[in-house]
N, C-alpha and C positions, 0 to 999 in steps of 0.2 A: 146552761150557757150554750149558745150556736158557736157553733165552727164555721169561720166562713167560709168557701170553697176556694181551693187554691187559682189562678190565673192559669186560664192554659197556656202552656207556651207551644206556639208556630214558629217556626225557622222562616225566618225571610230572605236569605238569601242575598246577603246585600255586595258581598263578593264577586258571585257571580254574573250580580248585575252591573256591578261596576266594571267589570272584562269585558260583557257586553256590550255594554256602553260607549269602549273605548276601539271594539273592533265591528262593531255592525250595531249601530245607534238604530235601527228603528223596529229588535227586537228586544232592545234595551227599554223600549219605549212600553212595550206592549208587557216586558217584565216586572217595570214601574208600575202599570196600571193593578197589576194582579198581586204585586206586595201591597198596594195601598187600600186592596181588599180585606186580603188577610188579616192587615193590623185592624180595620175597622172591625171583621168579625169576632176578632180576639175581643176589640175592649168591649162587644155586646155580648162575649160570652160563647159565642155560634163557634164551637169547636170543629163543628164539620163543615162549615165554610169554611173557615179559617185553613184547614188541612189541605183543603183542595183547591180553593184559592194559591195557599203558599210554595203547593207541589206545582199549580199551575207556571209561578214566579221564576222557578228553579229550571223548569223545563225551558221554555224560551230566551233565557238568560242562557242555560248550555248551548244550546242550539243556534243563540247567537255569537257565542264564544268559538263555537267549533265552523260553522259561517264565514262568519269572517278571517279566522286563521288561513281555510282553504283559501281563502279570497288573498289574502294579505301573499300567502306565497305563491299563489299563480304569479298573484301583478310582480312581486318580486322577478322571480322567473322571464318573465316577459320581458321586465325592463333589461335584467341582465342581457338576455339575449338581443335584445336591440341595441345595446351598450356595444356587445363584441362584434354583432356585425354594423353596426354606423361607423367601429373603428378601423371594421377592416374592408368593407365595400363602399363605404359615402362617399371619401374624396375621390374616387377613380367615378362612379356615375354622379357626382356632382362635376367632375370635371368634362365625365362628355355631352352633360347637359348645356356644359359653356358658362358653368358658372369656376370662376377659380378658387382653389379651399387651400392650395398649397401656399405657404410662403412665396413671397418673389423675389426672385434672387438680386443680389445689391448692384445695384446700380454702376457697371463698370465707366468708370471714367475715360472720358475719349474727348479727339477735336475737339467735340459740340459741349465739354462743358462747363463749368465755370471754373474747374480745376486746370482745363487744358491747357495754358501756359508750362506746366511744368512736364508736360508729359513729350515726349518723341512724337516726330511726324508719322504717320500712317497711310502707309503707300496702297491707293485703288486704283481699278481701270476706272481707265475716264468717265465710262458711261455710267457706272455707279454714284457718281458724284449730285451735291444734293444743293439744292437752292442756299447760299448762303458758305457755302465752306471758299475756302481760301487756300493759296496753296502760291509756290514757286515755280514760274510758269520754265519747262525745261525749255533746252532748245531746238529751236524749230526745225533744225536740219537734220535731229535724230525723229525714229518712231516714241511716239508719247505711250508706250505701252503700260506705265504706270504713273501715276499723280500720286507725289506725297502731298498730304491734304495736314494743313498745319492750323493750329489757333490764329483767329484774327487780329488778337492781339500782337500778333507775329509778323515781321517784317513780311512782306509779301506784292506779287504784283499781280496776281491773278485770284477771281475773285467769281462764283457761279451765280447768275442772278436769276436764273428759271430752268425748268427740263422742261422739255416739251414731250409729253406720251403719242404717240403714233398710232391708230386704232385700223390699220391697215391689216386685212387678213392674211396677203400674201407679200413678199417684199414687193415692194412700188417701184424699186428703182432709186438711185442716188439723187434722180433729178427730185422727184416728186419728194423726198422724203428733204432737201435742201429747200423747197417752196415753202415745206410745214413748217420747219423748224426756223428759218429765218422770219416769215411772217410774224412769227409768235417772238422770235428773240428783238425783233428791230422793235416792238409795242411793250417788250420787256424793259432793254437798255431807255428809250424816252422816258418812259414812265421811272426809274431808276433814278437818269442823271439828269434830269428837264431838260436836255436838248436831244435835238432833232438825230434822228440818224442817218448819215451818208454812207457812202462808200467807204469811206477814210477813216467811219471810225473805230474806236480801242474792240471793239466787241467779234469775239467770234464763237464756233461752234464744234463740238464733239458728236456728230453721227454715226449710227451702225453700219458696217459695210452685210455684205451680202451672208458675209461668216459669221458675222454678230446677231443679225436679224435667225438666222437659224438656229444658234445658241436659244435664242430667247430674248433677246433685247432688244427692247421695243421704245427706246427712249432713247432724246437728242438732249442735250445739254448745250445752254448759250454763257458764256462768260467773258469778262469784260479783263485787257490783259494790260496792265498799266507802264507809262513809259520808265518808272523805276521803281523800285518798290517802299511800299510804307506800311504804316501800321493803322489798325482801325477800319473801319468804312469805308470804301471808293466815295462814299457820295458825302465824309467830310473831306475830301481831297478832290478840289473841281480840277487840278491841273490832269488828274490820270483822264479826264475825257479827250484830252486833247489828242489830237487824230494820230495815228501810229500806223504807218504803213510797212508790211511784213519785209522783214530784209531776207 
């Protein structure tokens, strides 16, 4: 009676091709190719393909194991390091790029916003004063050296309908800089209240003197000063145009 001969057995390695596999696939690939050798040498028998075939399998499978590990902890490595410096250098050169990364701080409420009725007047120089604010005009026989500037919802009888910027490089003078600023304020006030402007009417002007202009202020402001005070818009109230000559 024959004995049949036993099946060689090859190691295939299937372990470390699956590590392979999962950290550098395309020697995972190449360790597929060389197991699926093996087993075919096996089931013909060819034990010495099969050995070197399977020792083939083993080898590129390590090699792709230890591969990729180094790889896996460089990129590790790297990312961490761009992690610590994005956290501690991006917002400062993203901000002198001119991009902003910081929060913005909340919105303090003032005059101009929808909250301001409830808030206290806020006292500016004149010449700070902005198209649209409102405010209780002092009186005319002291220096205006500051305007409480209040919501327009607010009683009120003065009221700023334009600035005019000045692009003068040296001071011009009271005269020249009263040609600029009225020009610009008398095309302001018509266009404003639909009539004409004369002599008489509600509308006057904040300019820099000689001490201002060398501060740095380059800007006239036109404002329209009502015979008594009300609330809301000058231009739902036609009686404040009526002419008001200064006492």
């Amino acid at each position: 009676m024959t004995v049949p001969s036993p099946v060689p057995q090859v190691p295939l390695h299937r372990g470390w091709i699956t590590a392979c596999a999962i950290l550098f696939w395309p020697l995972a690939v190449a360790a597929v190719l060389a197991a699926n050798r093996a087993a075919r040498a096996v089931g013909a028998g060819d034990v010495v393909t099969a050995a070197r075939e399977g020792e083939a399998a083993r080898s590129r499978a390590r090699t792709g194991v230890l591969v990729g590990s180094v790889w896996t902890a460089l990129a590790l490595a790297v990312d961490a390091t761009l992690v610590v410096l994005g956290l501690q250098y991006g917002p400062g050169l993203l901000d002198q790029a001119g991009i902003r990364t910081a929060e913005a701080p909340p919105v303090v409420e003032s005059y101009r916003t929808a909250a301001a009725p409830e808030r206290e007047p806020i006292s500016l120089d004149p010449l700070d004063l902005q198209t649209g604010d409102c405010f209780m005009a002092p009186d005319w026989d002291s220096p205006w050296a500051g305007i409480d500037v209040i919501p327009c919802s607010r009683l009120h009888d003065g009221q700023v309908i334009g600035v005019t910027e000045h692009h003068h490089t040296e001071f011009p003078g009271t005269k020249a800089l009263e040609d600029d600023v009225w020009y610009d304020c008398w095309s302001r006030y018509e266009s404003y209240s639909g009539r004409p402007a004369v002599e008489s009417s509600p509308v006057w002007t904040f300019q820099p003197t000689r001490q201002d202009w060398a501060a740095g202020d380059r800007t006239s402001v036109c404002f329209i000063e009502a015979l008594y005070p009300v609330e809301g818009e000058f231009s739902a109230h036609p009686q404040v145009f009526e002419p008001k000559v200064n006492s």
